[in-house]
N, CA, C and O atoms as a GROMACS GRO file, in nm:
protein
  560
    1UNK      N    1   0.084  -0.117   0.000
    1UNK     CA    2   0.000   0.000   0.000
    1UNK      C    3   0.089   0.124   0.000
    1UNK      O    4   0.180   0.142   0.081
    2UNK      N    5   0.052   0.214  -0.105
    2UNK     CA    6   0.113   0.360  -0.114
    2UNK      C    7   0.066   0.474   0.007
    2UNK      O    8  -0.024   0.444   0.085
    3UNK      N    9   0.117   0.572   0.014
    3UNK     CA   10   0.067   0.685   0.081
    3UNK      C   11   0.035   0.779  -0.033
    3UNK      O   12  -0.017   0.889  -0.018
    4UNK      N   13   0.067   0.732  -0.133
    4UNK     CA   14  -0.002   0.853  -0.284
    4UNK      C   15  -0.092   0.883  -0.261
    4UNK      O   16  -0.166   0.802  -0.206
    5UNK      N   17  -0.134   1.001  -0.286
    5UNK     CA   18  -0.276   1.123  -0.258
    5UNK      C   19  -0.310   1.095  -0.424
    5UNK      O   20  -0.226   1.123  -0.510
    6UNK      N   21  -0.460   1.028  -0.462
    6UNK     CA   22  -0.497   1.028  -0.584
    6UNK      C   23  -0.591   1.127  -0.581
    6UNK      O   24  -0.679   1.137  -0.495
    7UNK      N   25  -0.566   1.232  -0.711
    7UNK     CA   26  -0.639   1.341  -0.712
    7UNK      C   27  -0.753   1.301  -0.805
    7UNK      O   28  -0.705   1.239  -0.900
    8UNK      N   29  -0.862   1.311  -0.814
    8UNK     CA   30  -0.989   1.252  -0.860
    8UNK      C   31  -0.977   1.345  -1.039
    8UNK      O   32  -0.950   1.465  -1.037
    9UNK      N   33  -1.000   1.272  -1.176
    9UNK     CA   34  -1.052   1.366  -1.230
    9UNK      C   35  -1.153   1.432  -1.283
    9UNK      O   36  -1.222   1.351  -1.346
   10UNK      N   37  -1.187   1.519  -1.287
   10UNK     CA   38  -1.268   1.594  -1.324
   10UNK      C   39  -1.249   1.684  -1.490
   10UNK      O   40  -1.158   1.752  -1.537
   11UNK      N   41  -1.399   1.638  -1.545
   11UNK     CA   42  -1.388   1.680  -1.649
   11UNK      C   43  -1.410   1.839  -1.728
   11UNK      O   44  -1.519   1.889  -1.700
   12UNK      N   45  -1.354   1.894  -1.788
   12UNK     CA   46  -1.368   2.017  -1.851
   12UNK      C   47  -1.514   2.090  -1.803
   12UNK      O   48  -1.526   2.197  -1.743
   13UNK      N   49  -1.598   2.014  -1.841
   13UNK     CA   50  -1.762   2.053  -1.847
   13UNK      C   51  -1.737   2.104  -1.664
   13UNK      O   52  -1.723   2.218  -1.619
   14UNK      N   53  -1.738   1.995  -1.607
   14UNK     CA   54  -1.726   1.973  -1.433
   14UNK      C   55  -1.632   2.083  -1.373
   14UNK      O   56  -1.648   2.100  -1.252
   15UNK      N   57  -1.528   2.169  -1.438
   15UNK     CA   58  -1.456   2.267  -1.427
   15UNK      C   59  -1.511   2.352  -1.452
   15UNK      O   60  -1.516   2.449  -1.376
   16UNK      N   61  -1.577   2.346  -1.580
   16UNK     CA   62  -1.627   2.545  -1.648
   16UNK      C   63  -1.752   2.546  -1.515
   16UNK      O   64  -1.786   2.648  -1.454
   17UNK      N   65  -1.802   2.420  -1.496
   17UNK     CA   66  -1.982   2.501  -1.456
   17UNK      C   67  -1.921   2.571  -1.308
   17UNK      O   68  -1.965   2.680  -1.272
   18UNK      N   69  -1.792   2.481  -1.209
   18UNK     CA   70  -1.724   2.540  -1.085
   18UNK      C   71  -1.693   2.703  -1.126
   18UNK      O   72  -1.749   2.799  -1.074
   19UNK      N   73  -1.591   2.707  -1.232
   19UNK     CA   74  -1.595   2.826  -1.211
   19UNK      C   75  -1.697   2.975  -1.230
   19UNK      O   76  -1.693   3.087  -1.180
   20UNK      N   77  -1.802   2.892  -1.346
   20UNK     CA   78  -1.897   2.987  -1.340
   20UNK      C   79  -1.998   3.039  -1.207
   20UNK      O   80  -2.047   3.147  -1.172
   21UNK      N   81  -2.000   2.919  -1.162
   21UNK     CA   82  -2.042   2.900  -1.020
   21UNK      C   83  -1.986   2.975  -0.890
   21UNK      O   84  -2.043   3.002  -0.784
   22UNK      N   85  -1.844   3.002  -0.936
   22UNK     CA   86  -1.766   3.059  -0.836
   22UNK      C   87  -1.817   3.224  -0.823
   22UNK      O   88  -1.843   3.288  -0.721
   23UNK      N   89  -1.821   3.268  -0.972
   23UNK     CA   90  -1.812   3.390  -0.992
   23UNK      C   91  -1.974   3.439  -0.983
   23UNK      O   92  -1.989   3.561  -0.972
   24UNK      N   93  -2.075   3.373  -0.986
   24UNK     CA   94  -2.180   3.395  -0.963
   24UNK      C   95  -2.199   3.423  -0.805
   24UNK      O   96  -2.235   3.528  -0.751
   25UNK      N   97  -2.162   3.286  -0.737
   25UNK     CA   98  -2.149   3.342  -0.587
   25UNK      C   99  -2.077   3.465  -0.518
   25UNK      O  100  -2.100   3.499  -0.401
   26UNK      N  101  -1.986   3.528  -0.605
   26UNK     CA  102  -1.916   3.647  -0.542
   26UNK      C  103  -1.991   3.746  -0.608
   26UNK      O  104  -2.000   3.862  -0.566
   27UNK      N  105  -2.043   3.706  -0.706
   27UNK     CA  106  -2.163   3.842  -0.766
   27UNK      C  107  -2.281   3.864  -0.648
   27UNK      O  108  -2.307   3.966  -0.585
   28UNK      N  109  -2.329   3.760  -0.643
   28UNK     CA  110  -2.442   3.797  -0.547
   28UNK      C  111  -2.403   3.799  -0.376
   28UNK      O  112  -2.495   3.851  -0.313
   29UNK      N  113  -2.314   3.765  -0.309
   29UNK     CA  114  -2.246   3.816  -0.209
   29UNK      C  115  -2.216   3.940  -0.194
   29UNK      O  116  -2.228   3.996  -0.085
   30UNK      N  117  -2.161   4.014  -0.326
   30UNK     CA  118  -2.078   4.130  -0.352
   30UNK      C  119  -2.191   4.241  -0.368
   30UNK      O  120  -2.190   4.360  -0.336
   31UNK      N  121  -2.309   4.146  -0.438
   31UNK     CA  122  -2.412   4.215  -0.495
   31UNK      C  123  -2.358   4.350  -0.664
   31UNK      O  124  -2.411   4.455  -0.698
   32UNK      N  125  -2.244   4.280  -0.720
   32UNK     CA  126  -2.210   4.328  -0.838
   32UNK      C  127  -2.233   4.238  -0.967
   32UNK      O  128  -2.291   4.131  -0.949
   33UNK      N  129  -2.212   4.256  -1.036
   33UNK     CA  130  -2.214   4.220  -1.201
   33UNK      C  131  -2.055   4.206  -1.230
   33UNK      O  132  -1.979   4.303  -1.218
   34UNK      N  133  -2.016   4.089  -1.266
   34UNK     CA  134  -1.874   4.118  -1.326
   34UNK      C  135  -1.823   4.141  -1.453
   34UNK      O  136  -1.867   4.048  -1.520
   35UNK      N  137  -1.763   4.203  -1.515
   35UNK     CA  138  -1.744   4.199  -1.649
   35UNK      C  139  -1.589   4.218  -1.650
   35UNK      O  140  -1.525   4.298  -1.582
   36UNK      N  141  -1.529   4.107  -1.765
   36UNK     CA  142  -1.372   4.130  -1.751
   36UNK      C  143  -1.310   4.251  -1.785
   36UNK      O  144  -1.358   4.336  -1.860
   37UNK      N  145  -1.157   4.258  -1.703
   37UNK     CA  146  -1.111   4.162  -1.622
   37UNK      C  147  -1.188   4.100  -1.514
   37UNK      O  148  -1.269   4.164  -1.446
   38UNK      N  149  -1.168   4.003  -1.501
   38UNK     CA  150  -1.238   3.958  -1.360
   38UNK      C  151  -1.113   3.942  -1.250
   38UNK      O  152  -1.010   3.875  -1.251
   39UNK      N  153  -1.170   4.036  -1.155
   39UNK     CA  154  -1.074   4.051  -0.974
   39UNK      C  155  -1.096   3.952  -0.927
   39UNK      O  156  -1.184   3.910  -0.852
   40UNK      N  157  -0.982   3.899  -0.990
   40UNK     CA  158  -0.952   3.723  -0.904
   40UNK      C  159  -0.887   3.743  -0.784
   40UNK      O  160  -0.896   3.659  -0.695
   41UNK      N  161  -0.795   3.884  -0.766
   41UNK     CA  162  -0.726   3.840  -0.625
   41UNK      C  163  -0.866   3.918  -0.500
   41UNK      O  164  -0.845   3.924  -0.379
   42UNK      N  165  -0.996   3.966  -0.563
   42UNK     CA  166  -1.080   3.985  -0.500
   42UNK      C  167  -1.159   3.866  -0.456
   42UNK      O  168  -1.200   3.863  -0.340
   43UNK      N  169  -1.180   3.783  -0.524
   43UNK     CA  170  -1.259   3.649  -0.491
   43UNK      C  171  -1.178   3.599  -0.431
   43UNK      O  172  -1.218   3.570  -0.318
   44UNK      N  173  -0.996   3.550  -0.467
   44UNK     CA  174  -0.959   3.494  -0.375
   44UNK      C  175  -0.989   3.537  -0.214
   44UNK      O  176  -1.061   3.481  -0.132
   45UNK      N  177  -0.894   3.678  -0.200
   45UNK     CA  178  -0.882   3.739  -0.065
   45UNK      C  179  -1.014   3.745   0.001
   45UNK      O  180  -1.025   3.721   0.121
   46UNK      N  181  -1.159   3.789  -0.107
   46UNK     CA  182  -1.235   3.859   0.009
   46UNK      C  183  -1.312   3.743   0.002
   46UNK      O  184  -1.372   3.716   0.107
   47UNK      N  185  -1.331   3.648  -0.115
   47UNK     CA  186  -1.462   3.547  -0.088
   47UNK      C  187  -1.398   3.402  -0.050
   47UNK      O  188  -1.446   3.350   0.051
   48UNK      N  189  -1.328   3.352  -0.098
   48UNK     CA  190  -1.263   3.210  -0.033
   48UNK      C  191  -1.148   3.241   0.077
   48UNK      O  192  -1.090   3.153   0.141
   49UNK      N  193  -1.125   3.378   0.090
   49UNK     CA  194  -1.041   3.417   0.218
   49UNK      C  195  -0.912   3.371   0.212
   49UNK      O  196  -0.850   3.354   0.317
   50UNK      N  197  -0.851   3.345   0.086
   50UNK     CA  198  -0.731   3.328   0.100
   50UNK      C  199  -0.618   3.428   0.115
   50UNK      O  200  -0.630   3.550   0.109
   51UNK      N  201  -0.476   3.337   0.141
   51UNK     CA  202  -0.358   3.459   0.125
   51UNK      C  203  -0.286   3.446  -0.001
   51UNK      O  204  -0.243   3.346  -0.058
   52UNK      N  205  -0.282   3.605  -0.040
   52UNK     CA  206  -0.156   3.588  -0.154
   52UNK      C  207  -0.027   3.644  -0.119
   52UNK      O  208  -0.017   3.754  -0.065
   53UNK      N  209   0.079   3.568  -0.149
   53UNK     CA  210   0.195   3.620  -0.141
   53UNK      C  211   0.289   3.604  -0.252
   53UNK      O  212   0.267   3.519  -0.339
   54UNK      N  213   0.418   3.698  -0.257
   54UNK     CA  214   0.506   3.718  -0.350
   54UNK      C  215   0.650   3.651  -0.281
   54UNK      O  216   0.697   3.693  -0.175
   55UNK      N  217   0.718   3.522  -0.374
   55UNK     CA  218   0.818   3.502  -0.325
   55UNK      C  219   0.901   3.414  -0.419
   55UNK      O  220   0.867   3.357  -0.522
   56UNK      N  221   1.000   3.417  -0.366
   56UNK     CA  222   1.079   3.375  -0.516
   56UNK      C  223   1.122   3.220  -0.469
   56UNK      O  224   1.224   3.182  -0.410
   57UNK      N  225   1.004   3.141  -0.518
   57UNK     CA  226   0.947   3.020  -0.531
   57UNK      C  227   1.075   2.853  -0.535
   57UNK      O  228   1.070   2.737  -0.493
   58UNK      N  229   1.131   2.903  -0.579
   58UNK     CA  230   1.268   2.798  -0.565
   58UNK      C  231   1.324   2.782  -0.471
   58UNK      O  232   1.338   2.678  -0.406
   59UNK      N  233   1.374   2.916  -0.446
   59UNK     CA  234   1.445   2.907  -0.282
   59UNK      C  235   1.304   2.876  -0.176
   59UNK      O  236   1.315   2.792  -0.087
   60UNK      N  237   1.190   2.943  -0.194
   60UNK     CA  238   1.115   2.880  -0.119
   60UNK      C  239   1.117   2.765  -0.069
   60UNK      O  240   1.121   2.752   0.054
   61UNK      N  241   1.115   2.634  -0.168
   61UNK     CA  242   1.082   2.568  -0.194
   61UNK      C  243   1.238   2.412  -0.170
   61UNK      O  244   1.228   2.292  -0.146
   62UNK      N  245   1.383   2.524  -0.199
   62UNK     CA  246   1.477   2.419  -0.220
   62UNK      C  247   1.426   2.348  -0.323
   62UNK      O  248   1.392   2.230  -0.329
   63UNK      N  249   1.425   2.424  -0.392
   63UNK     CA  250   1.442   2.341  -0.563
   63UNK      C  251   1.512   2.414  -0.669
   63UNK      O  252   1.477   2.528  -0.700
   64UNK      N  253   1.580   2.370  -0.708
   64UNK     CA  254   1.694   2.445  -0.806
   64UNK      C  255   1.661   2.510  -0.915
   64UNK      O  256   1.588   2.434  -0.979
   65UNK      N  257   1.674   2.598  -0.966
   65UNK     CA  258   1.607   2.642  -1.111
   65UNK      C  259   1.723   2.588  -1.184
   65UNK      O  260   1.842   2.565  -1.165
   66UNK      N  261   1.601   2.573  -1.306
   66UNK     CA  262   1.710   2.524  -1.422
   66UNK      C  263   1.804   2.552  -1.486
   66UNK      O  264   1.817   2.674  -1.496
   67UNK      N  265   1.924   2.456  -1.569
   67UNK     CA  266   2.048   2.580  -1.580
   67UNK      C  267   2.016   2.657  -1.688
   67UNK      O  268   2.112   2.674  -1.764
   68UNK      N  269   1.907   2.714  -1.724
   68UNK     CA  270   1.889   2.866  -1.813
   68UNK      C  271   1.837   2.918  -1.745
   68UNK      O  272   1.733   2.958  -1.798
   69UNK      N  273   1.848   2.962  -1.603
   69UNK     CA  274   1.811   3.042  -1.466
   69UNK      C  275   1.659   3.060  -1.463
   69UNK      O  276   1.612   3.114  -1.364
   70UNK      N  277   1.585   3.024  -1.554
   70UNK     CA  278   1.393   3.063  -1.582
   70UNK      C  279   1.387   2.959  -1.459
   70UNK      O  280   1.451   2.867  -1.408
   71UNK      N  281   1.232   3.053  -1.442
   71UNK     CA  282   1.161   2.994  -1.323
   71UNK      C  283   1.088   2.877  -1.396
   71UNK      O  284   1.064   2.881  -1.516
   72UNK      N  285   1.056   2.782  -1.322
   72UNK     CA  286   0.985   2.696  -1.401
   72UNK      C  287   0.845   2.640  -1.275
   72UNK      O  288   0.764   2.549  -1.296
   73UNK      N  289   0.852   2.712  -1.169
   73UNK     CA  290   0.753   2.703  -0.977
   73UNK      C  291   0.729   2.832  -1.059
   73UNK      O  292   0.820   2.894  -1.113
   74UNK      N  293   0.566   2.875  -1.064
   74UNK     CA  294   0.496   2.964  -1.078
   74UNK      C  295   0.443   3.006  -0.920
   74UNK      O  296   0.481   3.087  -0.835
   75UNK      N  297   0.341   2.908  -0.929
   75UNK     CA  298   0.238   2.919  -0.788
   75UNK      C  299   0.267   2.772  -0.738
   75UNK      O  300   0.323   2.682  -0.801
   76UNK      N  301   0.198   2.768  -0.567
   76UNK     CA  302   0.207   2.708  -0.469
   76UNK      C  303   0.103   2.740  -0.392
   76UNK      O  304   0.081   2.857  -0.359
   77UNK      N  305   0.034   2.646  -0.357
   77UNK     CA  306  -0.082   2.626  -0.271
   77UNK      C  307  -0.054   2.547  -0.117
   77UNK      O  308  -0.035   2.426  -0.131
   78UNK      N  309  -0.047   2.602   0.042
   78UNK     CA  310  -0.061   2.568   0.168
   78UNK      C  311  -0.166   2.508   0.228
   78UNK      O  312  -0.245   2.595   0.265
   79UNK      N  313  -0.203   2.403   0.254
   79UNK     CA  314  -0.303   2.391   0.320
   79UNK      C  315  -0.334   2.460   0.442
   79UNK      O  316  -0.407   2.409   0.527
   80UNK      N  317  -0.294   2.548   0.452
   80UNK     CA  318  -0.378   2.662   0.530
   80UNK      C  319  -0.450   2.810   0.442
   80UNK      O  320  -0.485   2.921   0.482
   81UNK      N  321  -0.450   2.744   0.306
   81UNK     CA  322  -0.516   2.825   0.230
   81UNK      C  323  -0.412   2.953   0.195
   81UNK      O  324  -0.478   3.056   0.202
   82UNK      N  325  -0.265   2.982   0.158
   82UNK     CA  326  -0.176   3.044   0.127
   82UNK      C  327  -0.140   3.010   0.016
   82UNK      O  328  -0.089   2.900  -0.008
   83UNK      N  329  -0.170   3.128  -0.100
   83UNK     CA  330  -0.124   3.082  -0.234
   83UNK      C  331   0.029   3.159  -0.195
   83UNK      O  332   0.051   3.231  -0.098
   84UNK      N  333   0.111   3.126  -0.288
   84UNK     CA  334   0.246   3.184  -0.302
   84UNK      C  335   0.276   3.215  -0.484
   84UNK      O  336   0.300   3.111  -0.545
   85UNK      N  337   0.276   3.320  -0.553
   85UNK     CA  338   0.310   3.347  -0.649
   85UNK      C  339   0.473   3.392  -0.658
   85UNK      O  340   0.532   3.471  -0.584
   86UNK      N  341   0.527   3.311  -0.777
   86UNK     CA  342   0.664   3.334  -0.826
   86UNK      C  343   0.665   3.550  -0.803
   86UNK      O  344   0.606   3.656  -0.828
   87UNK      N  345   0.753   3.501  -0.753
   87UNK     CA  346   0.819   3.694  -0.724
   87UNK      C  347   0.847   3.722  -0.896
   87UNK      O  348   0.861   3.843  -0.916
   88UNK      N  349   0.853   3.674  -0.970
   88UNK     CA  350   0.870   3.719  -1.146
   88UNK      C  351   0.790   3.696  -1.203
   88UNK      O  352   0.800   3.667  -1.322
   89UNK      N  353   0.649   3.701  -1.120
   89UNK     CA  354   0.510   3.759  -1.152
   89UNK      C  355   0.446   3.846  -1.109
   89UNK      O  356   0.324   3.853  -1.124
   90UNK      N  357   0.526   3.944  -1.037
   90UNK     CA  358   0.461   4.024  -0.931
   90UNK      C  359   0.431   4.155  -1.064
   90UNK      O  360   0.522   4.222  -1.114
   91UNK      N  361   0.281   4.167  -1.098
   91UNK     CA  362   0.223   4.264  -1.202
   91UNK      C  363   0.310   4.392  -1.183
   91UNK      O  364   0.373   4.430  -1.282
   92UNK      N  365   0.321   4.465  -1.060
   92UNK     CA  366   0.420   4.582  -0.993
   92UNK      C  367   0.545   4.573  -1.055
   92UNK      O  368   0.564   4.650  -1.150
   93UNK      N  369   0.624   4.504  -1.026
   93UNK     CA  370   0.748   4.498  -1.088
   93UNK      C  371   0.779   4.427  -1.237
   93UNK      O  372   0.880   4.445  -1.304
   94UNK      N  373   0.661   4.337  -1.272
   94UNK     CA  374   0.697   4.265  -1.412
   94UNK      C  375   0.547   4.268  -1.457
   94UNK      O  376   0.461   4.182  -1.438
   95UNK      N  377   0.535   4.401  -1.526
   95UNK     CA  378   0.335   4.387  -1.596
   95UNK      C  379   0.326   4.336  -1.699
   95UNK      O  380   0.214   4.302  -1.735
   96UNK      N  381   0.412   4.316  -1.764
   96UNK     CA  382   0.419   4.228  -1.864
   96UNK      C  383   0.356   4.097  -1.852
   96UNK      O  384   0.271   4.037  -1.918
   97UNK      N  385   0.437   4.064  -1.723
   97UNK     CA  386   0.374   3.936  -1.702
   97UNK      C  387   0.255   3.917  -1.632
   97UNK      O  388   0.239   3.812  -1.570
   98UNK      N  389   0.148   4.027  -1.633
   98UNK     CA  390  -0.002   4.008  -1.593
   98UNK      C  391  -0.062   3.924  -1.598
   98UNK      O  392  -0.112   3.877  -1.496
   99UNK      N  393  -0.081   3.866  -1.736
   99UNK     CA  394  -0.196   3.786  -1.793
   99UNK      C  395  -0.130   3.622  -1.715
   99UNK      O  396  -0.220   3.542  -1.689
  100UNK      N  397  -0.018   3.584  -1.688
  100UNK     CA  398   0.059   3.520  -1.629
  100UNK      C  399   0.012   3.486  -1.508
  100UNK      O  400  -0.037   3.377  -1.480
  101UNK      N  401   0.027   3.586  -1.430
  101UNK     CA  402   0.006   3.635  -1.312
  101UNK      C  403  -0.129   3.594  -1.268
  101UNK      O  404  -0.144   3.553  -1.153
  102UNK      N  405  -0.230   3.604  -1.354
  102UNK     CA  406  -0.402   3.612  -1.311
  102UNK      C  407  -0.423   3.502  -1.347
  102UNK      O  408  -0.540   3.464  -1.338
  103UNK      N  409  -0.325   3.414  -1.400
  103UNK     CA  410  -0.410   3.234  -1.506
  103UNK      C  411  -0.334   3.185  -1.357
  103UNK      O  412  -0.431   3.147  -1.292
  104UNK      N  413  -0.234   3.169  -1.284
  104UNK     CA  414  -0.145   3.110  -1.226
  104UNK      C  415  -0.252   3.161  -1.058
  104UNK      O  416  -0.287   3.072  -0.980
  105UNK      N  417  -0.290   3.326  -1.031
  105UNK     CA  418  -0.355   3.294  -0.909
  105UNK      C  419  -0.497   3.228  -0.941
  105UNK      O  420  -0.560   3.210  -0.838
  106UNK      N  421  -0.573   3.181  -1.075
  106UNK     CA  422  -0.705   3.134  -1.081
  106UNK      C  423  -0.662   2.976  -1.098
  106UNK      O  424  -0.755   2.899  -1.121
  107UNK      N  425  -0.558   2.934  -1.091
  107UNK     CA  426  -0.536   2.828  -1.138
  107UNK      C  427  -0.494   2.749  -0.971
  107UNK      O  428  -0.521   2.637  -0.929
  108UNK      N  429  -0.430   2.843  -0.919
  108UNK     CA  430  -0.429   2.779  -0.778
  108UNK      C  431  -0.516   2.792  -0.648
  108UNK      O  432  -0.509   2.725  -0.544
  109UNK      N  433  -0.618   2.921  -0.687
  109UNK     CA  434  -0.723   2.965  -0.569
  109UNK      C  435  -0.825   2.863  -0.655
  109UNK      O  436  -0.845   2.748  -0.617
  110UNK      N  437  -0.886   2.916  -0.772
  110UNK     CA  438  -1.026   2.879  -0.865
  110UNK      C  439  -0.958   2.734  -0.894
  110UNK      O  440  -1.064   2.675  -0.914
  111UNK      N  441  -0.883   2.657  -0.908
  111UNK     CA  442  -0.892   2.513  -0.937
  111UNK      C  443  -0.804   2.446  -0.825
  111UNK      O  444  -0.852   2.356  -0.756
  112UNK      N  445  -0.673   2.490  -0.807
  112UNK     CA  446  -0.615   2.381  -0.684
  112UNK      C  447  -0.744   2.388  -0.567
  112UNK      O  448  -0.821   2.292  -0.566
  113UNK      N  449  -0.764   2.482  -0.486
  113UNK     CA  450  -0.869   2.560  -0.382
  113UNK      C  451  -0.967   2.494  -0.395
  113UNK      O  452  -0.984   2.383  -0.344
  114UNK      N  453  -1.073   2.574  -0.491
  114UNK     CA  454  -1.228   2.562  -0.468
  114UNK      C  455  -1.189   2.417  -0.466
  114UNK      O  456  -1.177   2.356  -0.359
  115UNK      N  457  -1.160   2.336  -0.632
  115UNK     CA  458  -1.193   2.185  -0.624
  115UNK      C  459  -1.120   2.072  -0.546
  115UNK      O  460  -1.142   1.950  -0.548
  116UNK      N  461  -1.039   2.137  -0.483
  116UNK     CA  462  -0.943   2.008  -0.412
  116UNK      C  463  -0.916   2.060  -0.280
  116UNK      O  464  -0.811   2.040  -0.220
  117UNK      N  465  -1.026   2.136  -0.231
  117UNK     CA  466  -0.956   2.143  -0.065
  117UNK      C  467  -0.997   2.056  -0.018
  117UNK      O  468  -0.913   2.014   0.062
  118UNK      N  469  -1.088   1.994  -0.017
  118UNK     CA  470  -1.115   1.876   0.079
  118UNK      C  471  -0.971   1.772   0.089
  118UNK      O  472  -0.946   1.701   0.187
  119UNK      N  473  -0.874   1.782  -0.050
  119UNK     CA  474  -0.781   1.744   0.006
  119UNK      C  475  -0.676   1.820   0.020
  119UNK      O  476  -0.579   1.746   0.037
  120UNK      N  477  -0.645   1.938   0.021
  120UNK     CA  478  -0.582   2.023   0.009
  120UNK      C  479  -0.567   2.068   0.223
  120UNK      O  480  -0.477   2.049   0.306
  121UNK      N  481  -0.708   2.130   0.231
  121UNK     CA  482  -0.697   2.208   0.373
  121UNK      C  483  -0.634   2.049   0.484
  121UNK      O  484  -0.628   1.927   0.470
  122UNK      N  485  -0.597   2.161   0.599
  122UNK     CA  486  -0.522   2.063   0.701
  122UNK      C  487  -0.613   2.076   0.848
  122UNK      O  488  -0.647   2.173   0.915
  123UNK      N  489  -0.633   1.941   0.861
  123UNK     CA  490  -0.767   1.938   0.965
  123UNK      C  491  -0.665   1.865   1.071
  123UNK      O  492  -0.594   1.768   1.043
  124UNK      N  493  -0.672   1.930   1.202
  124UNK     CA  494  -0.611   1.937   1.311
  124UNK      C  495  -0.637   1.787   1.401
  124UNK      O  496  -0.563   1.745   1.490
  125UNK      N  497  -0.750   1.730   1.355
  125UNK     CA  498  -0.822   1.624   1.394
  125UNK      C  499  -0.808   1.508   1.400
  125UNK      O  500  -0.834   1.429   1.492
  126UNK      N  501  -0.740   1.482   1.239
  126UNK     CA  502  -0.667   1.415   1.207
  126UNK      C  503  -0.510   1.372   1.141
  126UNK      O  504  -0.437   1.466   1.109
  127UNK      N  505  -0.463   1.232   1.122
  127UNK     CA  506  -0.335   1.226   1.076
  127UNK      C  507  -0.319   1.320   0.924
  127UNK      O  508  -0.417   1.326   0.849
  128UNK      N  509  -0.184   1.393   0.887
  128UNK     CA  510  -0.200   1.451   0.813
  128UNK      C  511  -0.190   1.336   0.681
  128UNK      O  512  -0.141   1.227   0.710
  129UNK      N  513  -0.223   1.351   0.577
  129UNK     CA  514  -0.183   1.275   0.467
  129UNK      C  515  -0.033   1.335   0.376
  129UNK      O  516   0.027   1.292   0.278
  130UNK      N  517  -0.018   1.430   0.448
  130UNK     CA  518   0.138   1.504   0.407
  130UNK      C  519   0.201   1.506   0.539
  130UNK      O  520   0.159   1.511   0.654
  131UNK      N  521   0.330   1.502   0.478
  131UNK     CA  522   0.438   1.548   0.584
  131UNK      C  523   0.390   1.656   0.691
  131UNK      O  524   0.275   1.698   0.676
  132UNK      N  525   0.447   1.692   0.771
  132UNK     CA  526   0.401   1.799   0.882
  132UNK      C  527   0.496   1.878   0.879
  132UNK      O  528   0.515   1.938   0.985
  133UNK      N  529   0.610   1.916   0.742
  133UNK     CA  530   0.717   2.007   0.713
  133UNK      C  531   0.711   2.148   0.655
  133UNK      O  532   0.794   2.227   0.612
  134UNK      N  533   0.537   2.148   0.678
  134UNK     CA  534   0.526   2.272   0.626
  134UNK      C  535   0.560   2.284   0.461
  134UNK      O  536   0.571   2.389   0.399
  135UNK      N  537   0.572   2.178   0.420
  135UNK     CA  538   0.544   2.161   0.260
  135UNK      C  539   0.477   2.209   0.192
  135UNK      O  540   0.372   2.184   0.252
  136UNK      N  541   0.432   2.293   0.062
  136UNK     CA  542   0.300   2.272   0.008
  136UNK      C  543   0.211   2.195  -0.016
  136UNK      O  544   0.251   2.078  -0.010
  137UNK      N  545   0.095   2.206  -0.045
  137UNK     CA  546   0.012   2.118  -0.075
  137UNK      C  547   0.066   2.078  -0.233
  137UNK      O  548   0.125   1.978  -0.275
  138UNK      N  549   0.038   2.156  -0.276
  138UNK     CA  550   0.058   2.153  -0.489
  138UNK      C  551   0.166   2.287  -0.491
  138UNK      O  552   0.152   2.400  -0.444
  139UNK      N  553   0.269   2.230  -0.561
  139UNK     CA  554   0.390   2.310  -0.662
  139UNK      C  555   0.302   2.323  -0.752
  139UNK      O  556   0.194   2.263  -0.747
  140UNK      N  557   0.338   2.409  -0.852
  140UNK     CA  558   0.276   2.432  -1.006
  140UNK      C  559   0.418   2.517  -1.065
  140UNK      O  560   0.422   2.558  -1.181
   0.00000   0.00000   0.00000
């Protein structure tokens, strides 16, 4: 027997209706209408209550970047609900890399988050199914 965490999949269809779903619930919470861009680090922070942070993801992490120095750790998800975005996405210092920036925090709040916290969050209750090293949950 493994300790492998099997992540269930879910199909395209089973993704779009979550996220439409997502953004409907922060509409009528918010009581707004959204029209793009859509304020993802608003849904994250104010409606699933997460944290975002800026950090330069390798050393985070003790993992080496590759030898053409590119980042290849975008985002990182905590099971205490802490996203971590690559510091050479930070829109402020690199706007270029915006559009980057907003697929990478919807990709780890709106898909690691909403659909996988049940295995993602860390319940005090029980044995963890991860290390207790303060690891991430999901590299990306």
């Amino acid at each position: 027997m493994t300790d492998e965490l099997v992540v269930p999949y879910l199909a395209d269809e089973a993704i779009e209706r979550d996220a439409v779903s997502l953004i409907e619930e922060y509409e009528h919470a918010r009581g707004v209408t959204i029209e793009p861009p859509i304020p993802i680090e608003d849904i994250l922070e104010k409606h699933l209550k997460l944290r975002i942070e800026f950090d330069d993801l390798h050393a985070r992490h003790n993992v080496p970047r590759p030898e053409n120095g590119q980042t290849d750790i975008l985002g990182s998800i905590d099971g205490d609900g802490s996203i971590f975005i690559d510091e050479s996405l930070d829109p402020e210092e690199n706007p270029v890399r915006e559009g980057r920036y907003r697929f990478t925090l919807a990709h780890e709040g709106g898909g690691h988050w909403r659909l996988h916290q049940h295995l993602i969050k860390e319940d005090t209750a029980q044995a963890s199914l991860f290390s207790d090293d303060g690891a991430p949950k999901f590299i990306c």
